[in-house]
C-alpha positions in Angstrom: 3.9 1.3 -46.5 7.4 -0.5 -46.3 9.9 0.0 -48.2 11.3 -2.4 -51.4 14.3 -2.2 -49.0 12.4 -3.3 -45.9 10.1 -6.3 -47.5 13.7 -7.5 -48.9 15.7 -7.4 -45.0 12.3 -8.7 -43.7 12.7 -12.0 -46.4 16.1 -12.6 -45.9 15.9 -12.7 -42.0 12.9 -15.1 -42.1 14.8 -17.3 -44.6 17.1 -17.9 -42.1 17.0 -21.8 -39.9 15.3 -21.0 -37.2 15.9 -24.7 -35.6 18.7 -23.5 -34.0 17.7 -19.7 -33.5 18.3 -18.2 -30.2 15.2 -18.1 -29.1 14.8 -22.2 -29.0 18.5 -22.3 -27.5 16.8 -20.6 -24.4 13.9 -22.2 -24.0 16.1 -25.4 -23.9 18.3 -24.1 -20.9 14.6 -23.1 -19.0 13.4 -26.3 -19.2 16.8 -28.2 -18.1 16.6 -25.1 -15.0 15.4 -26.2 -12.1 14.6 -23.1 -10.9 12.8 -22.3 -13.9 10.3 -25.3 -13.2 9.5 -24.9 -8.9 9.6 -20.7 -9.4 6.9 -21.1 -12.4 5.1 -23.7 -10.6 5.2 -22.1 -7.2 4.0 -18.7 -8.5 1.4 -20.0 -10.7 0.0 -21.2 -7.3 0.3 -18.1 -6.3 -1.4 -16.2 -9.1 -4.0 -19.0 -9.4 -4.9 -18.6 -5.9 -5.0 -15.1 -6.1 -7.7 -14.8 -9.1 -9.8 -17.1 -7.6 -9.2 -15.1 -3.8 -13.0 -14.2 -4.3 -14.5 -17.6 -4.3 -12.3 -20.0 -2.0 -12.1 -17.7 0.7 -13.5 -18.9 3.6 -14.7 -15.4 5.0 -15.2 -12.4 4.4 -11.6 -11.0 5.1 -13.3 -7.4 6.4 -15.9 -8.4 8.9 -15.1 -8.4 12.0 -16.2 -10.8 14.5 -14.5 -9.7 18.0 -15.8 -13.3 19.8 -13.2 -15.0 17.7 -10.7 -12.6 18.4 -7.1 -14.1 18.6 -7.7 -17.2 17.9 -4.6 -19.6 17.0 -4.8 -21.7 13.8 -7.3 -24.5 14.0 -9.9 -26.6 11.6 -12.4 -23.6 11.6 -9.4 -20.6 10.7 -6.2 -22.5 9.2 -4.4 -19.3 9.8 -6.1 -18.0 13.0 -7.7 -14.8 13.2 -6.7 -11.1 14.2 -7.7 -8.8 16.7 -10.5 -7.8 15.0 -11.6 -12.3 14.3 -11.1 -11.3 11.0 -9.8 -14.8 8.9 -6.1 -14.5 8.4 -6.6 -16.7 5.4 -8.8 -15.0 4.0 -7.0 -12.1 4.3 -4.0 -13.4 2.6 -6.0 -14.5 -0.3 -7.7 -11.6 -1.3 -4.0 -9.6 -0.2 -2.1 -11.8 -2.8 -4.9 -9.6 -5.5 -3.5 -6.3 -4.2 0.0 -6.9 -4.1 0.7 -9.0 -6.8 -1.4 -6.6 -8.3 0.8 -3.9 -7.5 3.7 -5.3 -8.4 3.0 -6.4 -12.0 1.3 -2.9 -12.7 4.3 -1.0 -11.6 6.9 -3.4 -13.5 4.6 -2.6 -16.7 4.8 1.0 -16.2 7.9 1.3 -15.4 9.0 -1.4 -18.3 7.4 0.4 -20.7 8.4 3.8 -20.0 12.1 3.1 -19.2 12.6 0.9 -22.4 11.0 4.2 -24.2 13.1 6.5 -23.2 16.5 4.1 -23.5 15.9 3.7 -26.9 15.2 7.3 -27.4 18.5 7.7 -25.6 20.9 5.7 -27.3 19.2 5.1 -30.5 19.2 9.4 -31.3 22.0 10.5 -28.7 23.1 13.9 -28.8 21.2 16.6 -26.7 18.5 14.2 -26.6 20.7 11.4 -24.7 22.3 14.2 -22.5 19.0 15.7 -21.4 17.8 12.1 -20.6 20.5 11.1 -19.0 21.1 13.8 -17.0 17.3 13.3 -15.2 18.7 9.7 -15.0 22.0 10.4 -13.0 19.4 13.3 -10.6 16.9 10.3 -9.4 19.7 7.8 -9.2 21.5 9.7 -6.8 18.9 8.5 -4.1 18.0 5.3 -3.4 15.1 3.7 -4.7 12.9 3.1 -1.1 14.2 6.7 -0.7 12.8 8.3 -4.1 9.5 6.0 -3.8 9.3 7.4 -0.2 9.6 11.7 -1.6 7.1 10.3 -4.7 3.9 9.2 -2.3 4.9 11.9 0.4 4.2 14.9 -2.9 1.3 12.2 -4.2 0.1 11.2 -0.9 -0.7 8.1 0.8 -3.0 5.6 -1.3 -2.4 2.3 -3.1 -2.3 3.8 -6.6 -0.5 6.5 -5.3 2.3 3.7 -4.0 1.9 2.2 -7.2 3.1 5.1 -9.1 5.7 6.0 -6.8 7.5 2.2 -6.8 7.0 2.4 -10.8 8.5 5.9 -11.1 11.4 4.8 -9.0 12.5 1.8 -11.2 12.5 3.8 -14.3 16.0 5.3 -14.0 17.3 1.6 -13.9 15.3 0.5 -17.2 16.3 4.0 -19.3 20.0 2.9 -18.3 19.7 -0.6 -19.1 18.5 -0.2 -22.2 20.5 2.7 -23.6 23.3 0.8 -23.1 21.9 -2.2 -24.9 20.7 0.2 -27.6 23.9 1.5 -28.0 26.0 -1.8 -28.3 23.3 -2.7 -31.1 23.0 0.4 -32.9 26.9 -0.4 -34.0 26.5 -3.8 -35.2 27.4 -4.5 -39.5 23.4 -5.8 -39.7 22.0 -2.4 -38.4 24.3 -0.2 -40.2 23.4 -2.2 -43.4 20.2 -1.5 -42.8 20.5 2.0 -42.6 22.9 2.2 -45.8 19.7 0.1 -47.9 17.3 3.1 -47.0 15.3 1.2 -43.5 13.1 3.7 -42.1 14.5 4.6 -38.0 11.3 2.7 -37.0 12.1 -0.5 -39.2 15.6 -0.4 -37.9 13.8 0.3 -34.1 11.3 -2.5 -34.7 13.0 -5.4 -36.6 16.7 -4.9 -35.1 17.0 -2.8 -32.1 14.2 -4.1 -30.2 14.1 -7.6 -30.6 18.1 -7.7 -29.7 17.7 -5.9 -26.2 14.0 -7.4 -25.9 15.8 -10.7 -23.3 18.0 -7.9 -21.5 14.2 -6.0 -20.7 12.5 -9.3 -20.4 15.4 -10.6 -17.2 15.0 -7.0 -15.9 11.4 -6.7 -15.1 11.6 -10.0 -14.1 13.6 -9.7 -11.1 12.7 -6.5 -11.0 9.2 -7.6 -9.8 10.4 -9.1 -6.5 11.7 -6.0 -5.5 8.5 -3.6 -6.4 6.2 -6.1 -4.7 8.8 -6.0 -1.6 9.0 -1.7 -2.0 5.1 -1.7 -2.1 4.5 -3.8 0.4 7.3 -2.0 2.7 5.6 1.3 2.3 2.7 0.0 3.1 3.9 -1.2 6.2 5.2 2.0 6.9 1.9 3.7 6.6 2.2 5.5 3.5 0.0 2.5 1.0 -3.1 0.6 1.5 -4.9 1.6 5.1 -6.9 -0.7 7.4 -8.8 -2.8 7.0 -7.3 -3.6 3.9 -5.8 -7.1 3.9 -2.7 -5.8 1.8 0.2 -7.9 3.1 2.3 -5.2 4.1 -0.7 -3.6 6.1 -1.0 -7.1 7.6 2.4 -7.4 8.7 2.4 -3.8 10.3 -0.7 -4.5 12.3 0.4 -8.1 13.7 3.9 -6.5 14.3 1.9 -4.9 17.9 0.7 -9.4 18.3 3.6 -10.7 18.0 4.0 -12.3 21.5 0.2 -13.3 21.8 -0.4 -13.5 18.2 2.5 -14.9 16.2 0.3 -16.1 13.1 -1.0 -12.5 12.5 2.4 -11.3 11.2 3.9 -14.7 10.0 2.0 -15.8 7.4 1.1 -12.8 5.3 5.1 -12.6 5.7 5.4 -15.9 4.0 3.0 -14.9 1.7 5.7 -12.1 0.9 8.6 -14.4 0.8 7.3 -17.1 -1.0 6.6 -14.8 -4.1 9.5 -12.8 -3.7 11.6 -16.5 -4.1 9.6 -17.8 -6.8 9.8 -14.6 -9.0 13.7 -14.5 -8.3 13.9 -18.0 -9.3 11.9 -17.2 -12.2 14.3 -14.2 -12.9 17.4 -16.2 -12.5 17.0 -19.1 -14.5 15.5 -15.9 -17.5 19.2 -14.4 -16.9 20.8 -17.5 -17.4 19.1 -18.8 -20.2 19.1 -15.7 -22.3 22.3 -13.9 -21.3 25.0 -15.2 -24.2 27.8 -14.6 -21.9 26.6 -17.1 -19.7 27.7 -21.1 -20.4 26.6 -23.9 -18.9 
């Protein structure tokens, strides 16, 4: 049960005018932003297309049907078909599942752990932000493809196993973001007074802390997102994620990487498939920064 303290910092703060508040300030810029409005509406395609994948697929993206081998793009396959005469298109839908997929489950893990452990970090400090940050400055001493690269070689090759590895790897830079953020918050007169009134450290956590570091997370995983996808995928093309026949775009790209010559279409389009919702998440995470960073003006 809160405190008499608590219910009386709760009351003031939602006495204040919240017509001006931060928080509408923002969503002001986003709409004037551009690149708020064709990043949303390009990857909502994109995620609308990919959870429907199962039903507007042409084909079956696994069957193989080796008389229509190689075919270029035409009314029948809008996309052409591999070496196999497996749909391209379909391919790429049902693909969009698995890496999008990946992507937004490794941001979430690795959102969720790394804003843990940051606030754990600068919130308590002491041994307890030594130890952390020690294991922080150990895996940021290799680079991130390179740490996802040792993860799946000890976890093994596998999609989930990829998964794991690209949200491990993008950890390090969420603990570090957010202990610093902690730690410029933690000082402010509001928390302090907070403390002095008796607030429990999971009031202060809940109704200060985390709300005032909450946009720093939020422009984080958002731009963070473009680059899981594109470290997922990349292993995959390597070898090391999804196997054939998946239609994973990275797998894709791989195998039409040997059809280039007679074959363009088999690598091309599930690498546009890979740069058009790595350009729509960064102008997503862009116009985010802009809009909720105060030391950005217009």
């Amino acid at each position: 049960m809160a405190s008499l303290d608590e219910l009386a910092l709760t009351r003031a703060g939602a006495k204040t005018d919240s017509s001006d508040s931060p928080s509408r300030r923002a969503f002001a810029r986003l709409r004037r932003d551009p690149g708020f409005f064709w990043g949303s509406m390009l990857l909502g395609v994109l995620v609308l297309l990919a959870l429907a994948a199962p039903w507007i697929r042409p084909y079956d993206p696994i069957e193989m049907r080796l008389g229509e081998a190689l075919q270029a793009p035409n009314v029948r396959h809008l996309m052409g078909t591999d070496n196999f005469g497996r749909d391209i298109l379909s391919r790429v839908l049902i693909g969009a599942r698995l890496s999008l997929g990946v992507g937004i489950v490794a941001t979430a893990l690795a959102t969720l752990v790394g804003t843990a452990l940051g606030l754990v970090a600068g919130y308590w400090g002491g041994w307890v932000d030594a130890v952390i940050g020690w294991v922080v400055d150990m895996l940021m001493a290799f680079p991130g493809i390179l740490l996802a690269l040792g993860i799946v070689a000890i976890l093994g090759t596998g999609l989930f196993n990829v998964l794991l590895a690209v949200g491990i790897a993008s950890v390090p830079g969420f603990i570090r973001l957010i202990r610093g953020a902690t730690l410029a918050v933690k000082e402010r007169p509001y928390v302090e007074a907070a403390l002095a009134l008796g607030a429990s450290t999971s009031f202060v956590l809940r109704r200060h802390i985390l709300p005032n570091v909450f946009p720093a997370v939020l422009v984080w995983a958002s731009l963070g997102l473009a680059g899981m996808i594109l470290s997922a995928s990349g292993l995959s093309f390597l070898g090391l994620g999804s196997q054939p026949p998946s239609p994973e775009w990275g797998v894709m790209v791989n195998v039409g990487r040997g059809f280039l010559r007679e074959a363009w279409w088999m690598a091309t389009f599930p690498g546009l498939a890979i740069f058009s919702t790595v350009v729509a998440i960064n102008l997503l995470g862009d116009a985010l920064r802009d809009a909720l960073d105060p030391h950005i003006r217009h």
